[in-house]
TORTOR-804366 format. One record per atom (N, C-alpha, C): residue in three letters; y, x, z. Coordinates in steps of 0.05 Angstrom, whole numbers, padded with zeros to 5 digits, always signed. Example, Ala and Ser with C-alpha at 12.3 -4.5 7.8 and 13.67 -1.06 7.14 Angstrom:
2
ALA-00114+00264+00156 ALA-00090+00246+00156 ALA-00066+00264+00156 SER-00045+00257+00142 SER-00021+00273+00143 SER+00001+00258+00157 
//
This chain:
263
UNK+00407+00194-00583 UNK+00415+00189-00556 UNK+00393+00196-00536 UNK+00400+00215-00519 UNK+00379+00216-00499 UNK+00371+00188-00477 UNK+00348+00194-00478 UNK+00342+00167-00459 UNK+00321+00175-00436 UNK+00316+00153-00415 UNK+00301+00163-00396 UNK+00290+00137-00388 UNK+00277+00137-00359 UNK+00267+00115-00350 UNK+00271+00130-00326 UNK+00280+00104-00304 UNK+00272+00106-00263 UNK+00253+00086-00264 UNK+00230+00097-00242 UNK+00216+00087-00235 UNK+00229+00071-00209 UNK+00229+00047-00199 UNK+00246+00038-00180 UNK+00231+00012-00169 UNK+00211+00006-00181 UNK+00204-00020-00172 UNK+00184-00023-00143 UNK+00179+00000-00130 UNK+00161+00004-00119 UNK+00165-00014-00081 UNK+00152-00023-00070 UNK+00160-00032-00047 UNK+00170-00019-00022 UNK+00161+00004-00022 UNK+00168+00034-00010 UNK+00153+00027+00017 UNK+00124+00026+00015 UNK+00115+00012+00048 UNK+00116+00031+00059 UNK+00121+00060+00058 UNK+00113+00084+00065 UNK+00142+00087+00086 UNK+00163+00073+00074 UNK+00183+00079+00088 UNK+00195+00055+00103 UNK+00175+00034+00109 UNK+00175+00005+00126 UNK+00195+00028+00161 UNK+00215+00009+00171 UNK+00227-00014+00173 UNK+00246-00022+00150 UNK+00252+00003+00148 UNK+00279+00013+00123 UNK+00275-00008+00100 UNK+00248-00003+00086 UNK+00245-00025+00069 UNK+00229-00051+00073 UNK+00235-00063+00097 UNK+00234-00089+00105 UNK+00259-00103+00087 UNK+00289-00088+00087 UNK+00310-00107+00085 UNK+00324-00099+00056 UNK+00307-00073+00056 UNK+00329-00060+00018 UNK+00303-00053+00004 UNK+00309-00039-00020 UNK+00287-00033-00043 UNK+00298+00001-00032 UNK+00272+00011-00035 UNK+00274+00040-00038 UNK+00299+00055-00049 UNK+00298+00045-00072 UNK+00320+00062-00092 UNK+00337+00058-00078 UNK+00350+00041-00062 UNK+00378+00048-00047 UNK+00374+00050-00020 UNK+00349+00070-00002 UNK+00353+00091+00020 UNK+00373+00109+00013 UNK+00382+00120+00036 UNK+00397+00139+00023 UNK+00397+00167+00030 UNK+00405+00186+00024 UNK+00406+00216+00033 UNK+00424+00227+00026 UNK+00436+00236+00040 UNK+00470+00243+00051 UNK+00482+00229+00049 UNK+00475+00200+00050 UNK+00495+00183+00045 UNK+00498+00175+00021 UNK+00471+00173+00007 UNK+00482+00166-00029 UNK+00447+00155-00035 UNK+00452+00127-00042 UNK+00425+00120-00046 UNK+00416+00144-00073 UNK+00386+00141-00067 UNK+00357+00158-00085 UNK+00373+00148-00109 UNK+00372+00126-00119 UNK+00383+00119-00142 UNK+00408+00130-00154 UNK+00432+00130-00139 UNK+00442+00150-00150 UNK+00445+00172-00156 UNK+00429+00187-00140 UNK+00420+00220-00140 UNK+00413+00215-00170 UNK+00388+00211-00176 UNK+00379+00207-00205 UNK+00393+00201-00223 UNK+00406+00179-00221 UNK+00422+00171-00249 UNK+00443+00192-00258 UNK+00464+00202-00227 UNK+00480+00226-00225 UNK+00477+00246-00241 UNK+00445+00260-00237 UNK+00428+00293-00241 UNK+00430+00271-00276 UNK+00417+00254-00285 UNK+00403+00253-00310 UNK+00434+00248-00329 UNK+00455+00232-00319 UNK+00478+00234-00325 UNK+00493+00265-00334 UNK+00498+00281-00307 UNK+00505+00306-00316 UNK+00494+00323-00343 UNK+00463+00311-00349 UNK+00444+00324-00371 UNK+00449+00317-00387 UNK+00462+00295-00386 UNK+00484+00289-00425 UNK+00462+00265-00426 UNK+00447+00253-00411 UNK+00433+00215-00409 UNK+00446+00199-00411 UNK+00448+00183-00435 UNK+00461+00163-00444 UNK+00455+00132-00434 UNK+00430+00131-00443 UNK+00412+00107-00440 UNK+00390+00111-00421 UNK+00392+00085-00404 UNK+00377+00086-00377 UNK+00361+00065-00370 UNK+00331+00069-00370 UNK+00321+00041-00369 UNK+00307+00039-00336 UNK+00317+00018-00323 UNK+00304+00019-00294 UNK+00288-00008-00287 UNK+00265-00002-00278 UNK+00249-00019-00271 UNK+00249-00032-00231 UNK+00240-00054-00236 UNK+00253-00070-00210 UNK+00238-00088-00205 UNK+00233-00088-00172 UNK+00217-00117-00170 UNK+00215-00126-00140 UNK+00220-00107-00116 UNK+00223-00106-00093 UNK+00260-00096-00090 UNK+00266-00127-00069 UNK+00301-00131-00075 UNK+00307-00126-00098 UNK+00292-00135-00120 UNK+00302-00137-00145 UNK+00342-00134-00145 UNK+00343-00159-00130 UNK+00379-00173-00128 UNK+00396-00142-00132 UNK+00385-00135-00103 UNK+00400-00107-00085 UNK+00404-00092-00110 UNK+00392-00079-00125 UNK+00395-00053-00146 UNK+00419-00068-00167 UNK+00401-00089-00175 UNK+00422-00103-00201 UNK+00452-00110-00189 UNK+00447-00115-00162 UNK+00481-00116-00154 UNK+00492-00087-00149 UNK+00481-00072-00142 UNK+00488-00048-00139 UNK+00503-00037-00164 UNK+00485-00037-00184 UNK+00493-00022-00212 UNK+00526-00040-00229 UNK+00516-00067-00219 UNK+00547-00079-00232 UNK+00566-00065-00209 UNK+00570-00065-00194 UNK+00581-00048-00173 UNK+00601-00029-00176 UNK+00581-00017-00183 UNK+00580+00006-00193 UNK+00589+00006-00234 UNK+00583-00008-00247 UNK+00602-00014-00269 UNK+00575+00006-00284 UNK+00551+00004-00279 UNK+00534+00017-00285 UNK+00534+00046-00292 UNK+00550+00058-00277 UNK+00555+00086-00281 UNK+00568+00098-00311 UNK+00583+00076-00315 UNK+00591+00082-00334 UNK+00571+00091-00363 UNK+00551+00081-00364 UNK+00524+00086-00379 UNK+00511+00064-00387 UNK+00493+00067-00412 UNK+00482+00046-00420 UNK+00459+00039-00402 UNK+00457+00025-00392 UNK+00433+00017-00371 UNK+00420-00016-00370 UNK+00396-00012-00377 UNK+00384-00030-00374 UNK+00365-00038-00359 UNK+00354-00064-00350 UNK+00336-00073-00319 UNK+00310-00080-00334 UNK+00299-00068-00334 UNK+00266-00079-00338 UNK+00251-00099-00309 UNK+00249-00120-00315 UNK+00257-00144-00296 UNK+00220-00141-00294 UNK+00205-00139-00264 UNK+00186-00145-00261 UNK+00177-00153-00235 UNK+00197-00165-00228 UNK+00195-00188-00201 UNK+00174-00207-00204 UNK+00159-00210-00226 UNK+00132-00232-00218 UNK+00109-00216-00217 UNK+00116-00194-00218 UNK+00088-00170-00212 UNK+00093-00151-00216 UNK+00084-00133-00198 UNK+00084-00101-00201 UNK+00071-00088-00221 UNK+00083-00076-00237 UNK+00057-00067-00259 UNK+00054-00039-00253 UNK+00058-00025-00230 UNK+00045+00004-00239 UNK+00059+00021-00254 UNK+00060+00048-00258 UNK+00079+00067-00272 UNK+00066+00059-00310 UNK+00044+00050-00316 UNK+00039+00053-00331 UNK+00053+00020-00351 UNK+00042+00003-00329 UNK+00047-00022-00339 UNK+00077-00025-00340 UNK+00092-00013-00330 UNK+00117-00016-00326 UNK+00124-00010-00357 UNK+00119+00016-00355 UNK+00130+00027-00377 UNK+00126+00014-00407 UNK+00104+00005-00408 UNK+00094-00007-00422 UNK+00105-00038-00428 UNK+00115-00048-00404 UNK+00134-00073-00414 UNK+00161-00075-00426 UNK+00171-00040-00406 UNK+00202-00030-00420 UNK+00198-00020-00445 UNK+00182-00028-00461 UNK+00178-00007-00489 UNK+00207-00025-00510 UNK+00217-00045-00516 UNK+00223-00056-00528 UNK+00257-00048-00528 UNK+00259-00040-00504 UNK+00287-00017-00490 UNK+00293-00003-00497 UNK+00272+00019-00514 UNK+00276+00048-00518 UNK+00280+00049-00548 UNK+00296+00066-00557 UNK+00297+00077-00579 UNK+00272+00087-00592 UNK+00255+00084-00613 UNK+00228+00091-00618 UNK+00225+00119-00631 UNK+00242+00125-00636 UNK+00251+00156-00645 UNK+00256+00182-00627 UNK+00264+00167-00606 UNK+00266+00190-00584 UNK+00250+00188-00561 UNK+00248+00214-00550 UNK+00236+00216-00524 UNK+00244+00201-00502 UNK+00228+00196-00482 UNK+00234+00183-00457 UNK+00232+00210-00423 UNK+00244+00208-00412 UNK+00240+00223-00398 UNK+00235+00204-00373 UNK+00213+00205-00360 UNK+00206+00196-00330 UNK+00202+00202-00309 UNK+00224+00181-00286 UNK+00233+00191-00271 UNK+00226+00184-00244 UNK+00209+00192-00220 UNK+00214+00174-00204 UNK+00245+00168-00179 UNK+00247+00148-00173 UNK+00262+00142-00157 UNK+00270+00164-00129 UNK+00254+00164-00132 UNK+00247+00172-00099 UNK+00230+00208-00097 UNK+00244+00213-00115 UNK+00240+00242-00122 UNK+00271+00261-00122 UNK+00263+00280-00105 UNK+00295+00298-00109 UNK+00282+00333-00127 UNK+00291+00343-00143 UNK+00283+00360-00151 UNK+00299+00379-00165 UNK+00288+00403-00171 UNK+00314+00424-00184 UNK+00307+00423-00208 UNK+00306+00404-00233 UNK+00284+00415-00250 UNK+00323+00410-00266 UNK+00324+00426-00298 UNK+00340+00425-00321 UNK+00330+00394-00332 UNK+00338+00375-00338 UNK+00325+00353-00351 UNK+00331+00358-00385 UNK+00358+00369-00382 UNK+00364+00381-00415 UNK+00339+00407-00424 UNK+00335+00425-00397 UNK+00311+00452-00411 UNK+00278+00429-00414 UNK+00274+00406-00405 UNK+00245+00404-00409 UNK+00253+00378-00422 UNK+00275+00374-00434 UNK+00275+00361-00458 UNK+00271+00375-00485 UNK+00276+00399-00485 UNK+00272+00416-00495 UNK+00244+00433-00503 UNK+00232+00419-00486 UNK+00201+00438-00488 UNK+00183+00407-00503 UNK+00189+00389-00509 UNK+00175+00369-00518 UNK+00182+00374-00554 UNK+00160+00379-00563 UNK+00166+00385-00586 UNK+00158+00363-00603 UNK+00159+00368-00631 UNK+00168+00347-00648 UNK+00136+00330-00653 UNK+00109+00348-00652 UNK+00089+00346-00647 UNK+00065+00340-00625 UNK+00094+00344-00607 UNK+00073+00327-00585 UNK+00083+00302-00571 UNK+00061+00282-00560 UNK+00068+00255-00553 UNK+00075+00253-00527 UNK+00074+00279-00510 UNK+00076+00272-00485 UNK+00074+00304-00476 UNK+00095+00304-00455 UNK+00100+00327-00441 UNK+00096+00335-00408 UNK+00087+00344-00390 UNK+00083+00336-00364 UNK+00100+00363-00351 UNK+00109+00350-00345 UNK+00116+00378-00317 UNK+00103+00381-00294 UNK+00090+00405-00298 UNK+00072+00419-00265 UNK+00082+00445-00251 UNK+00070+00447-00240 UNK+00066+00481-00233 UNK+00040+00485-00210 UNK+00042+00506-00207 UNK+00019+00521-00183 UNK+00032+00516-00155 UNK+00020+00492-00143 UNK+00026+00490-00118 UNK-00010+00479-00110 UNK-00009+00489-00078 UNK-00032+00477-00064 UNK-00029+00445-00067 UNK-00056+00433-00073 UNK-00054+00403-00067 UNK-00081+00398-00071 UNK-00092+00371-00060 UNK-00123+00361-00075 UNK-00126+00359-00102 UNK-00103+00355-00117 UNK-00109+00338-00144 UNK-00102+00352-00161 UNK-00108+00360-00189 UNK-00104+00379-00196 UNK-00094+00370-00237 UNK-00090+00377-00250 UNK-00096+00370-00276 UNK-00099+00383-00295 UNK-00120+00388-00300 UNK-00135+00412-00315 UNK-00126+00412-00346 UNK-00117+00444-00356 UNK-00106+00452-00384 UNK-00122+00467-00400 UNK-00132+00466-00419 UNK-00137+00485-00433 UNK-00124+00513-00436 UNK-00126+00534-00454 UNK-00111+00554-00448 UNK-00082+00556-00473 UNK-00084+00527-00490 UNK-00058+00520-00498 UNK-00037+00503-00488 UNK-00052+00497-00467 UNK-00042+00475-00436 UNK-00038+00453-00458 UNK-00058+00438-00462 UNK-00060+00413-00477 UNK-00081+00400-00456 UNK-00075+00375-00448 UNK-00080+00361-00428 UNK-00115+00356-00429 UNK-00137+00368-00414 UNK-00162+00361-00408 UNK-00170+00344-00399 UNK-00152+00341-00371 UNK-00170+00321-00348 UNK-00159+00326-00319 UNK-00170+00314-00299 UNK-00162+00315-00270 UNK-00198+00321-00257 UNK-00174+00331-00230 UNK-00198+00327-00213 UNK-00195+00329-00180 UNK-00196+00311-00168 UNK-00195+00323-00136 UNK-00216+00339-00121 UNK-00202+00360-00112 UNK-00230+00381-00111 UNK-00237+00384-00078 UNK-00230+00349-00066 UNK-00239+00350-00037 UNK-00262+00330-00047 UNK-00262+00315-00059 UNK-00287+00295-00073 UNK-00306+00314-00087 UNK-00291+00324-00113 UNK-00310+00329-00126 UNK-00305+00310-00160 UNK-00289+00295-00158 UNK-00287+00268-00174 UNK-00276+00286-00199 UNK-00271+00287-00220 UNK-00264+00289-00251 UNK-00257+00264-00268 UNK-00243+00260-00278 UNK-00230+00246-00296 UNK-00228+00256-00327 UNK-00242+00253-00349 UNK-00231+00257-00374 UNK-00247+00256-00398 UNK-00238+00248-00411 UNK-00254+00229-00440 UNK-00282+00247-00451 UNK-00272+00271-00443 UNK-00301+00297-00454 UNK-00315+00298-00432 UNK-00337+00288-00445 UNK-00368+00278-00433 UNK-00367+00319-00418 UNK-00363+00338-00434 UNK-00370+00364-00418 UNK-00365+00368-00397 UNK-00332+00355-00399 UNK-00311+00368-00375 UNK-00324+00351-00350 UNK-00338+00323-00357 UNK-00350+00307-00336 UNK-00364+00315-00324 UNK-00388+00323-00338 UNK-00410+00336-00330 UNK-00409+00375-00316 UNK-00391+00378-00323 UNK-00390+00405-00315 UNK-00378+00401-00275 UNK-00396+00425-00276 UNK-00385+00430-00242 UNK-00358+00455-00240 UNK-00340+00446-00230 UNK-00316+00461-00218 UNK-00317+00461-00190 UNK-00322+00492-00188 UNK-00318+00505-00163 UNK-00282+00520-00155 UNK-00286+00506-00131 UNK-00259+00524-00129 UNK-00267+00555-00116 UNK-00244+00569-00133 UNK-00243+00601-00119 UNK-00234+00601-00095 UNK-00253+00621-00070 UNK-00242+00618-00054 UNK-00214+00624-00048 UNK-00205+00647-00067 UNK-00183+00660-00063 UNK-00159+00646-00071 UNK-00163+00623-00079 UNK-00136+00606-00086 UNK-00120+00609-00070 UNK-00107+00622-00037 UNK-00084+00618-00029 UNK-00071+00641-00043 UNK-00086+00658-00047 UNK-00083+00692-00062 UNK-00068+00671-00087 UNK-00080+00656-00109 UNK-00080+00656-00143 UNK-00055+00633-00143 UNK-00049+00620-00117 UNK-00030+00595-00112 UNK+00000+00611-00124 UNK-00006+00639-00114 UNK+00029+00652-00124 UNK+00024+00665-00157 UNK+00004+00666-00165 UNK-00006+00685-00189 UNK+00000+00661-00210 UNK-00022+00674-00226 UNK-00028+00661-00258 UNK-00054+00652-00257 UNK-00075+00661-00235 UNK-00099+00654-00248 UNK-00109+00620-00231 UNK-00127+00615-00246 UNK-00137+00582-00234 UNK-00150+00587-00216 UNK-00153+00571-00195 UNK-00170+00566-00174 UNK-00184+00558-00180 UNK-00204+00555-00208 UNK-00231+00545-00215 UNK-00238+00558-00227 UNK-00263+00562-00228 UNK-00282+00578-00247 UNK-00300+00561-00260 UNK-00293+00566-00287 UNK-00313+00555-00308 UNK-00316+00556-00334 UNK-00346+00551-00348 UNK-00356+00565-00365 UNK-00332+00567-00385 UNK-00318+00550-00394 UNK-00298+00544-00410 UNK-00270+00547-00392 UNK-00249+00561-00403 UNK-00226+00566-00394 UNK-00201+00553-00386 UNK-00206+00537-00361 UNK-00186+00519-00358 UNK-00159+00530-00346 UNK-00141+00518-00338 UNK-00110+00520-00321 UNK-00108+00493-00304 UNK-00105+00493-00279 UNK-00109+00474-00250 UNK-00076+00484-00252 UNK-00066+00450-00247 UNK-00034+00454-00246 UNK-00030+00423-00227 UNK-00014+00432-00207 UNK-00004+00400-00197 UNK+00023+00390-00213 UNK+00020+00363-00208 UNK+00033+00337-00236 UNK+00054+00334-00210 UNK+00084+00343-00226 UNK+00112+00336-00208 UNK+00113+00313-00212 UNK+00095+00291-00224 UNK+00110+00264-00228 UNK+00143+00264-00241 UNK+00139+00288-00265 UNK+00168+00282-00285 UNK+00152+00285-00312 UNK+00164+00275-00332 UNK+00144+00276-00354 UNK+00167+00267-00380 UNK+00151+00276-00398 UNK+00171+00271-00418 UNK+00148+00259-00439 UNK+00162+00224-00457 UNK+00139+00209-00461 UNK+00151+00200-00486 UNK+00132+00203-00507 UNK+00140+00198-00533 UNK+00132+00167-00543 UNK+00155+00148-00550 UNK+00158+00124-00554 UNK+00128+00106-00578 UNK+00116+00129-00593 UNK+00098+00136-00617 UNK+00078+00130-00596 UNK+00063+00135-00572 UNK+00046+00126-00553 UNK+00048+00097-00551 UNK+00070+00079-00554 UNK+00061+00054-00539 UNK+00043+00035-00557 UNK+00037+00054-00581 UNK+00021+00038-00601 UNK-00014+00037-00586 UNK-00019+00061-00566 UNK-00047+00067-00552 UNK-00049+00048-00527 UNK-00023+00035-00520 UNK-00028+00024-00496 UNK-00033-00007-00503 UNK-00042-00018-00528 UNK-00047-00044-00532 UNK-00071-00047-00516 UNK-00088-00029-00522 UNK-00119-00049-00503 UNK-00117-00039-00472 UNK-00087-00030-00464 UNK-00088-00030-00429 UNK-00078-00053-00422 UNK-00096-00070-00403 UNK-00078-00092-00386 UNK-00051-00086-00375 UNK-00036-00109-00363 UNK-00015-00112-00362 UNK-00004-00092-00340 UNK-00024-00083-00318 UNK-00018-00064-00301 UNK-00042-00033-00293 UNK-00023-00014-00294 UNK-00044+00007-00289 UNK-00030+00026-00301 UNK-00035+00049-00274 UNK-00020+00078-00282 UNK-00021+00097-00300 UNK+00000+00103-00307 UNK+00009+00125-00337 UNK-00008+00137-00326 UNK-00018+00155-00313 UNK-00037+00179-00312 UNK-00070+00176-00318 UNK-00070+00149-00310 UNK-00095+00135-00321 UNK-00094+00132-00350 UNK-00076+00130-00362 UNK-00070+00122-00393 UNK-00076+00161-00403 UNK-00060+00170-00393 UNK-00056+00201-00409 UNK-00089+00211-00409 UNK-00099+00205-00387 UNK-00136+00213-00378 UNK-00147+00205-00396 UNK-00141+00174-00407 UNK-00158+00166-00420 UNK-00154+00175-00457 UNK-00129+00174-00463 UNK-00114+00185-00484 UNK-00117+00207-00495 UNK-00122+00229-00478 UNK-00115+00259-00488 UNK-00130+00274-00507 UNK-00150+00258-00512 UNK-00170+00282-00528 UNK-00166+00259-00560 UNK-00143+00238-00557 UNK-00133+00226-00581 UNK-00106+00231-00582 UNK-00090+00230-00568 UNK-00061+00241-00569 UNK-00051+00274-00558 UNK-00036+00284-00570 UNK-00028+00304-00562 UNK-00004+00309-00545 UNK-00023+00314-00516 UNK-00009+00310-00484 UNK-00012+00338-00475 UNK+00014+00353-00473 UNK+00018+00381-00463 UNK+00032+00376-00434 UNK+00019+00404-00424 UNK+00044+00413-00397 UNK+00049+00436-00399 UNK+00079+00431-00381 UNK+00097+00456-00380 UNK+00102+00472-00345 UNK+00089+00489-00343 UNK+00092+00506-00327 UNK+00125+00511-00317 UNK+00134+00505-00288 UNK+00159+00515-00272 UNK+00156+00526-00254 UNK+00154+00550-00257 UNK+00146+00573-00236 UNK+00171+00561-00211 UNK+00194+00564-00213 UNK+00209+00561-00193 UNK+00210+00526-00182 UNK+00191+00511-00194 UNK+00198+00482-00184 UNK+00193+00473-00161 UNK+00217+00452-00150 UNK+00218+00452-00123 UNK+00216+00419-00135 UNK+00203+00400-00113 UNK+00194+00371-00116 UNK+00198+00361-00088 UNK+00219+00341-00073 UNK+00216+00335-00048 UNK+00214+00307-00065 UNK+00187+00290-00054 UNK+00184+00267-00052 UNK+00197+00246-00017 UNK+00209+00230-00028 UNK+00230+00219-00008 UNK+00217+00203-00004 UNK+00189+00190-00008 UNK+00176+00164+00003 UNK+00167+00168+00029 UNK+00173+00180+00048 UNK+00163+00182+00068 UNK+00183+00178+00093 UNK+00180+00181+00114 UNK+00203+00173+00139 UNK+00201+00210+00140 UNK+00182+00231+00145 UNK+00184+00251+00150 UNK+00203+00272+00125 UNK+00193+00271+00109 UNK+00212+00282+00073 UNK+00235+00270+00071 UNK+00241+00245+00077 UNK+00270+00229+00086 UNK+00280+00240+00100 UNK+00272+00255+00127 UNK+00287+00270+00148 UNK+00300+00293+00137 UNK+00284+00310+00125 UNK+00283+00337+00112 UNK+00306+00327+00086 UNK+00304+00312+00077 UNK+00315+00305+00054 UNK+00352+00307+00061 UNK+00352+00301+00088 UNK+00387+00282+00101 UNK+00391+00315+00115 UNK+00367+00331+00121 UNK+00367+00353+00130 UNK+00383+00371+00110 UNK+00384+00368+00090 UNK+00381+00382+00072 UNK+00414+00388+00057 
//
């Protein structure tokens, strides 16, 4: 059975008055809350099982979905109204939800995107624990691949900051090329260094193998998946997948909300 996760629990301060009175997941754009966009797109992909996390208007979503007769789908509420745990902690509490055999695909709420969820279910192979979807877009933050795109490390390259378990990758200096608006449409990285990396921005979709939640015992109760994968990677095998054509509108904003109803 395919399965997934929405990220939904979030307070959406970004999009305050709006979410003074509702939970994010049900803004809406064209007239159809974020939440059902997602469940809809992961539905059409043959998504059986749905696990959604909740904690701001908790009520609002869970009434929504009986409502709604849960979309006719197996759906379940990962209940975390006495605290926010974070993409990581979240997930980490919904573990008991998921089928332990199959992949999880993650989703945020408040994300509209063109991606196949059936083609990059597909790229998670039987050997790896975790799958990321990126591509080459301008941004600060970056997440650095080897040249089998097996997950290195991060870095924001307006700081200077690095993230990743190899004492090298820490210690090493990454320069950005200047020519990156040139290499932003290409193949090549906007860093130069001694060892051969790939700089990819993280769509926030990912595909997450149930075999990980055995690494997340010594994480406290809250703290982000991307912090877990950083710290993980040079023990688990965490790939990304390149979407040359990927389009990502994040809806947490009052401005991308405009564009979004624009749309």
């Amino acid at each position: 059975m395919k399965q997934a996760m929405i990220f939904a629990a979030g307070c959406g301060t970004r999009l305050k008055p709006l979410t003074d009175t509702m939970p994010k997941a049900l803004v809406t754009v064209g007239g159809k809350p974020l939440l059902a966009h997602v469940i809809e797109r992961l539905q059409a992909a043959g998504y059986e099982r749905l696990v959604i996390n909740v904690h701001h208007f908790a009520d609002q979503i869970e009434r929504y979905l009986r409502v709604n007769q849960d979309f006719g789908l197996d759906i379940a509420v990962s209940d975390e109204r006495e605290q926010l745990l974070d993409t990581g902690g979240g997930l980490k509490k919904a573990a008991p939800l998921f089928d332990p055999d199959e992949p999880v695909l993650i989703h945020n709420v408040d994300i509209l995107d063109n991606v196949d969820y059936d083609w990059l279910r597909r790229q998670h192979q039987a050997d790896e624990d975790a799958v990321l979807l990126v591509s080459r877009r301008k941004t600060k933050r970056y997440l650095l691949f080897d040249s089998a795109m097996r997950l290195m490390g991060w870095t924001n390259i307006e700081t200077g900051e690095v993230k990743s378990p190899y004492p090298w990758l820490r210690e090493s200096e990454l320069s950005v090329d200047e020519k990156w608006e040139v290499h932003a449409a290409g193949n090549a990285s906007p860093f130069t260094l001694n060892s051969s990396l790939q700089a990819f921005a993280f769509s926030g979709i990912h595909s997450f193998s149930p075999h990980l939640f055995r690494l997340m015992d010594r994480f406290p109760d809250r703290f982000p998946i991307m912090d877990f994968y950083l710290s993980t990677c040079h023990r688990a095998h965490i790939s990304g997948v390149a979407k040359d054509d990927l389009q990502v509108l994040d809806v947490g904003k009052p401005e991308t909300l405009r564009l979004a109803n624009s749309l």
